[in-house]
C-alpha positions as semicolon CSV with decimal commas, in nm:
position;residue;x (nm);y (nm);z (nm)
1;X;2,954;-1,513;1,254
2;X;3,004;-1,769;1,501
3;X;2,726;-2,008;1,722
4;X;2,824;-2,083;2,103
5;X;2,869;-2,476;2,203
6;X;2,599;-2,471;2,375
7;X;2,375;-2,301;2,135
8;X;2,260;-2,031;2,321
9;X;2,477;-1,738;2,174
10;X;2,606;-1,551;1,829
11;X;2,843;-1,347;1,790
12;X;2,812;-1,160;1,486
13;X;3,091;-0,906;1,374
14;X;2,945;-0,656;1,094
15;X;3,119;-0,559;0,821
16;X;3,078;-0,457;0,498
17;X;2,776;-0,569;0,313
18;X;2,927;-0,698;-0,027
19;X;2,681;-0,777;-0,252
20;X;2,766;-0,948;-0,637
21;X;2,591;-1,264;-0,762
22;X;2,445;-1,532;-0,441
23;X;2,224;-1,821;-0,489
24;X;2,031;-1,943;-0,195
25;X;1,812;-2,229;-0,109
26;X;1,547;-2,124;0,127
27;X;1,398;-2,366;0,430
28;X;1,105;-2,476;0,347
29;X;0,963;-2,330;0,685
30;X;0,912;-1,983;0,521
31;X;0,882;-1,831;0,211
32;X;1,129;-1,621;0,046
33;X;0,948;-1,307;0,095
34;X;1,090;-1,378;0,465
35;X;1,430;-1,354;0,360
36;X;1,374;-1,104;0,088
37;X;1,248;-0,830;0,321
38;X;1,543;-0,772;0,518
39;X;1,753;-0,846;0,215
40;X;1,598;-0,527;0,044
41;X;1,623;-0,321;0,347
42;X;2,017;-0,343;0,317
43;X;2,086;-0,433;-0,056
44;X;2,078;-0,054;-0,128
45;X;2,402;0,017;0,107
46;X;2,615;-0,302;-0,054
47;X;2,960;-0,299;-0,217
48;X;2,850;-0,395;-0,564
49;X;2,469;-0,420;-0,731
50;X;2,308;-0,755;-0,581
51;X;2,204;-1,040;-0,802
52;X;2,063;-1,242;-0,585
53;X;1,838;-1,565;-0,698
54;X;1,662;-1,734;-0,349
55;X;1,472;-2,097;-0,416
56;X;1,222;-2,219;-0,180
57;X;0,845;-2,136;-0,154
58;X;0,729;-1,830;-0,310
59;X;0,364;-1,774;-0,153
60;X;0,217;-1,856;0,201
61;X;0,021;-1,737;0,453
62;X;0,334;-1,588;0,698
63;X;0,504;-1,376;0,511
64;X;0,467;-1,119;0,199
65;X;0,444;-1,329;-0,152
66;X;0,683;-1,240;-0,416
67;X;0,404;-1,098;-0,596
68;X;0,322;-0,785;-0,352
69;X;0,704;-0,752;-0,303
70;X;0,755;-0,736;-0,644
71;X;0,455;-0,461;-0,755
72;X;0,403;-0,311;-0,362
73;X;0,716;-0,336;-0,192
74;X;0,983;-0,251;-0,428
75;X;0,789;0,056;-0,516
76;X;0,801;0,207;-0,205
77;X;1,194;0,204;-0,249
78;X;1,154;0,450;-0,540
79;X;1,059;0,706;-0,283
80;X;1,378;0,724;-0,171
81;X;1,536;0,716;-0,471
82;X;1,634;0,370;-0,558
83;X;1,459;0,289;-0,914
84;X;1,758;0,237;-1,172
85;X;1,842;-0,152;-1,149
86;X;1,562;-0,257;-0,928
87;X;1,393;-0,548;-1,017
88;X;1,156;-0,884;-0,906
89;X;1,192;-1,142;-1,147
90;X;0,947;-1,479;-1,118
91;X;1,162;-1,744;-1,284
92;X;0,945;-2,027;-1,088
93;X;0,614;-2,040;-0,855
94;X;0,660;-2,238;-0,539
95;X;0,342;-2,327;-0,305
96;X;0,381;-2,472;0,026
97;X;0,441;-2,743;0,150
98;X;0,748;-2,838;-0,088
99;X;0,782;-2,543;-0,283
100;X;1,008;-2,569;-0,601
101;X;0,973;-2,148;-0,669
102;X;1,316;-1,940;-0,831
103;X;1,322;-1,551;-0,799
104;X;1,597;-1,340;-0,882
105;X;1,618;-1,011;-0,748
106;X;1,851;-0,713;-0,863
107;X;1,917;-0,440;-0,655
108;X;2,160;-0,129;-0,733
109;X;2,360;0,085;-0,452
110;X;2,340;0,439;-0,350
111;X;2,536;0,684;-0,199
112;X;2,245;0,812;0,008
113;X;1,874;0,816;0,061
114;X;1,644;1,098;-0,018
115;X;1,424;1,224;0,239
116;X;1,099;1,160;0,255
117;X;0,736;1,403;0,260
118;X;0,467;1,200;0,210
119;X;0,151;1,386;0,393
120;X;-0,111;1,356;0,062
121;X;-0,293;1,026;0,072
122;X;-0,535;1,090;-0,198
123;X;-0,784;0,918;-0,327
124;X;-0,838;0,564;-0,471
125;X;-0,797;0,546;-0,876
126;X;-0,751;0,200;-0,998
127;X;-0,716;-0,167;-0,838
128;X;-0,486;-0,425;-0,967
129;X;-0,396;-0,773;-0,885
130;X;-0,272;-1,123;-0,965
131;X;-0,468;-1,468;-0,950
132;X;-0,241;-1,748;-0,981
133;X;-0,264;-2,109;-0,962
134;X;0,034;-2,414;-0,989
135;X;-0,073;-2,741;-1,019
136;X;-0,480;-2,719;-1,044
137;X;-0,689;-2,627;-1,298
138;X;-0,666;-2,303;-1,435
139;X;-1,022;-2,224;-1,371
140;X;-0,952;-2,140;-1,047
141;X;-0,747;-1,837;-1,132
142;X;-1,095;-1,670;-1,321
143;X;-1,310;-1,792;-1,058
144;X;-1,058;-1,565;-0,764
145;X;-1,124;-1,324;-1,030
146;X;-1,492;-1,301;-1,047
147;X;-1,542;-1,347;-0,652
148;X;-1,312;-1,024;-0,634
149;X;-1,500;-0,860;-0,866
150;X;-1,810;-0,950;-0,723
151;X;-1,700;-0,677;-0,441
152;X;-1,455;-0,441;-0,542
153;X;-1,638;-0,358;-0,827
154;X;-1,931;-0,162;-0,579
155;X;-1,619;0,030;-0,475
156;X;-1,406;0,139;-0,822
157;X;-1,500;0,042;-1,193
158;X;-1,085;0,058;-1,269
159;X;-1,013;-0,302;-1,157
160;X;-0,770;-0,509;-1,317
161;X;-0,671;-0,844;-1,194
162;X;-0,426;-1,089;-1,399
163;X;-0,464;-1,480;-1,416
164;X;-0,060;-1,583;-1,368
165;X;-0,088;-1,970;-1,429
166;X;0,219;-2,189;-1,454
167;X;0,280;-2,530;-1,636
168;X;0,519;-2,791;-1,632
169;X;0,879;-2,783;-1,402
170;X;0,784;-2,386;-1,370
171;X;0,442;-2,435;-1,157
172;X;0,653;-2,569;-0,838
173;X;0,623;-2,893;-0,687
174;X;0,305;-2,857;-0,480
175;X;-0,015;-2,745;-0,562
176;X;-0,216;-2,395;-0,470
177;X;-0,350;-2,099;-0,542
178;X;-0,376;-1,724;-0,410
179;X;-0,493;-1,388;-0,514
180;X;-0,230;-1,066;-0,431
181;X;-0,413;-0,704;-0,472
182;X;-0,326;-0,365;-0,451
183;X;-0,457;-0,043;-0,492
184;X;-0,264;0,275;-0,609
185;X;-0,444;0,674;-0,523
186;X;-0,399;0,999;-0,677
187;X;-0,088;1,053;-0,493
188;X;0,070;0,711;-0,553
189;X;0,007;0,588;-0,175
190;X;-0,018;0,189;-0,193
191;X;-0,268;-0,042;-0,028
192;X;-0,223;-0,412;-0,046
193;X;-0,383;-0,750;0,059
194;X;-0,360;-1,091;-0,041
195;X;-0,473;-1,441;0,059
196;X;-0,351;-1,757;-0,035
197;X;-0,527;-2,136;-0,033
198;X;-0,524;-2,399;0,207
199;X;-0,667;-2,758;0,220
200;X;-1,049;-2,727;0,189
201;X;-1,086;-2,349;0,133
202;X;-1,276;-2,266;-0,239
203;X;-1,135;-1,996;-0,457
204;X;-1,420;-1,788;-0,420
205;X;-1,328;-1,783;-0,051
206;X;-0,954;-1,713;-0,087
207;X;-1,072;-1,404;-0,350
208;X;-1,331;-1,277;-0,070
209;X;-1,096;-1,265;0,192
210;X;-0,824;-1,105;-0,021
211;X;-1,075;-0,799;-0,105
212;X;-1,179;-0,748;0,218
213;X;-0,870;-0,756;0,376
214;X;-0,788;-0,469;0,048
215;X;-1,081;-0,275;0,199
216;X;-0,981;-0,297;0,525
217;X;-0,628;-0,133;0,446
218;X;-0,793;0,133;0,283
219;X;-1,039;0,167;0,545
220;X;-0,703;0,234;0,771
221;X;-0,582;0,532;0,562
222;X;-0,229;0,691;0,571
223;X;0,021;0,665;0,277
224;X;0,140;0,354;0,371
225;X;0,012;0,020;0,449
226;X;0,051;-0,163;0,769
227;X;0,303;-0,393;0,592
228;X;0,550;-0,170;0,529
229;X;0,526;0,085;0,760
230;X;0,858;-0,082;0,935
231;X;1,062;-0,030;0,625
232;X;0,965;0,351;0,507
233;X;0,981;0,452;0,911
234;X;1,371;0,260;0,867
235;X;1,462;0,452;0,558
236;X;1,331;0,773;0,701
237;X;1,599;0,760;0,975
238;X;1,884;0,679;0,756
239;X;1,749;0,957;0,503
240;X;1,963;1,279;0,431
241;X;2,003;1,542;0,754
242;X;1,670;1,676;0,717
243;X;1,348;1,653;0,825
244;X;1,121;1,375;0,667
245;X;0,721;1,314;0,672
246;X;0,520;1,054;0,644
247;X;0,118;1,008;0,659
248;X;0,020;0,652;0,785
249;X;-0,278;0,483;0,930
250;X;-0,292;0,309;1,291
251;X;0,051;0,154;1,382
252;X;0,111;-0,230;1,397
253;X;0,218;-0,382;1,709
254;X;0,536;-0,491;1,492
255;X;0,632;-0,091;1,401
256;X;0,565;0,016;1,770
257;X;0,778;-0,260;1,867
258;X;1,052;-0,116;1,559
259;X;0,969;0,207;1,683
260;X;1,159;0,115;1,983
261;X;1,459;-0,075;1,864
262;X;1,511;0,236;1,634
263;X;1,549;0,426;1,950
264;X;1,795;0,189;2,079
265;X;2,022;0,147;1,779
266;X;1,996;0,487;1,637
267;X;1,909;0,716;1,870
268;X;1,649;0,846;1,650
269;X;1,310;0,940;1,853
270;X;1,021;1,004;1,540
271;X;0,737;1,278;1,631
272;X;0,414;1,149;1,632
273;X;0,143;1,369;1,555
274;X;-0,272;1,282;1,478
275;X;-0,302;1,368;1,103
276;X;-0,637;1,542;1,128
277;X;-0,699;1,718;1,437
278;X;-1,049;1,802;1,329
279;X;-1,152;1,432;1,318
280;X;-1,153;1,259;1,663
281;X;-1,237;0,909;1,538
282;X;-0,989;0,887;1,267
283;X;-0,673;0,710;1,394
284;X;-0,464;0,842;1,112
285;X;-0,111;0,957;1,235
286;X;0,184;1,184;1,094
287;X;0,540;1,088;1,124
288;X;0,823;1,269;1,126
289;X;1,168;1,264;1,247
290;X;1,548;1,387;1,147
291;X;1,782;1,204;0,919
292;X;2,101;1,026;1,046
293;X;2,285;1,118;0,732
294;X;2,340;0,774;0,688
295;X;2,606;0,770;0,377
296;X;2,729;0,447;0,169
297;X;3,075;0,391;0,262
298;X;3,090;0,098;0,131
299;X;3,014;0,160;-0,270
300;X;3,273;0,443;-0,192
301;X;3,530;0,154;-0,133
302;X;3,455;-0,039;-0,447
């Protein structure tokens, strides 16, 4: 890869992706989970399983926190087939501004991916979540807790939510707190929502605003929430030469915009279909499209 004089250009020759042990210290501009998600898109089709350990801050209010990667995101790579070796670890919890968070993430490679039908969104069985805190009093943790409660439990009695609190050189070097949930259905179709602190804001307000925000994916429908819509509609193309399905809610402006660079760089076109014809208001939609055939040449090599 190499940056113009001027600063206005890179050219970037691709080759192959070769995975093996990396340690990287993040900016302190973004979180991890802004490095990790394009990271996991890839890691898959590398030369040799990735170890890869990324410093910096591990929650904020841009980007997906290590928690939802770790329990919503790498989940959704099971679907097409990557589960052996695939794992989140939280060695250290880094809030914004200075951060001070470790996570290690291990990813194995495939020869291919499988294709996808998911059309069944089910229904909602159980909640879970995490409430941690670095660097304030753990109370905070059970009082996210009980706000959350306070409203998810008029929708499901199976909630669950976990009080994560770190001590000592493991809590980061800044202070803050933030509340990650999820919801899982009949059929395994994720929902997730999370909100993190910020100078002023009470617990209880963080833990409102991360159930509602739950509520409001749900609310949306599909099989897939709006935050990873991108990477299931990228796997789907580079899934085996068939036909694959998938059941989501109303598209982002980010996947329409993905959506369109997928017709650009693949060729790929993806059908687009309301998922219940006999409901006019519901703005659920089915996906489907044809598999490149995308095959690891690379693990092939090693």
């Amino acid at each position: 890869m190499g940056l113009s004089i001027s600063g206005t250009s890179v050219l970037v020759k691709p080759g192959i992706i070769s995975g093996g042990s990396i340690t990287h210290e993040c900016p302190l501009s973004r979180s991890v989970g802004y490095y990790l998600e394009p990271i996991i898109a890839i890691a898959p089709f590398s030369k040799k399983p990735l170890n890869l350990t990324l410093k910096g801050i591990t929650t904020d209010d841009k980007d997906l926190s290590v928690d939802l990667i770790r329990t919503v995101t790498l989940p959704h790579l099971q679907l097409f087939g990557i589960s052996e070796g695939l794992e989140l670890r939280i060695r250290k919890r880094g809030a914004s501004p200075l951060g001070g968070g470790e996570v290690n993430f291990l990813c194995p490679v495939i020869r291919q991916l499988k294709t996808l039908n998911f059309v069944e969104k089910g229904k909602i069985k159980r909640i879970r979540g995490i409430a941690h805190a670095v660097r304030v009093t753990p109370q905070f943790s059970h009082r996210m807790v009980d706000a959350s409660r306070s409203v998810l439990n008029r929708y499901i009695p199976d909630i669950y939510i976990h009080t994560d609190i770190y001590k000592g050189e493991d809590s980061g070097k800044s202070p803050g707190y933030a509340l990650s949930l999820l919801a899982e259905s009949t059929t395994t179709a994720i929902y997730c929502a999370e909100a993190v602190s910020s100078p002023g804001i009470a617990p209880e307000d963080v833990a409102l605003a991360a159930s509602r925000a739950l509520l409001s994916e749900i609310r949306g429908g599909g099989c897939v929430d709006q935050k990873h819509q991108c990477l299931v509609m990228l796997y789907m193309v580079m899934g085996s030469e068939d036909v694959g399905r998938c059941r989501i809610g109303k598209l982002s402006a980010r996947s329409i915009q993905f959506l369109r660079d997928v017709r650009d760089v693949f060729g790929t076109t993806f059908k687009i279909t309301p998922a219940d014809s006999n409901d006019p208001d519901s703005e659920e939609l089915l996906l489907s499209c044809y598999g490149t055939g995308f095959v690891n040449s690379n693990r092939s090599v090693a």
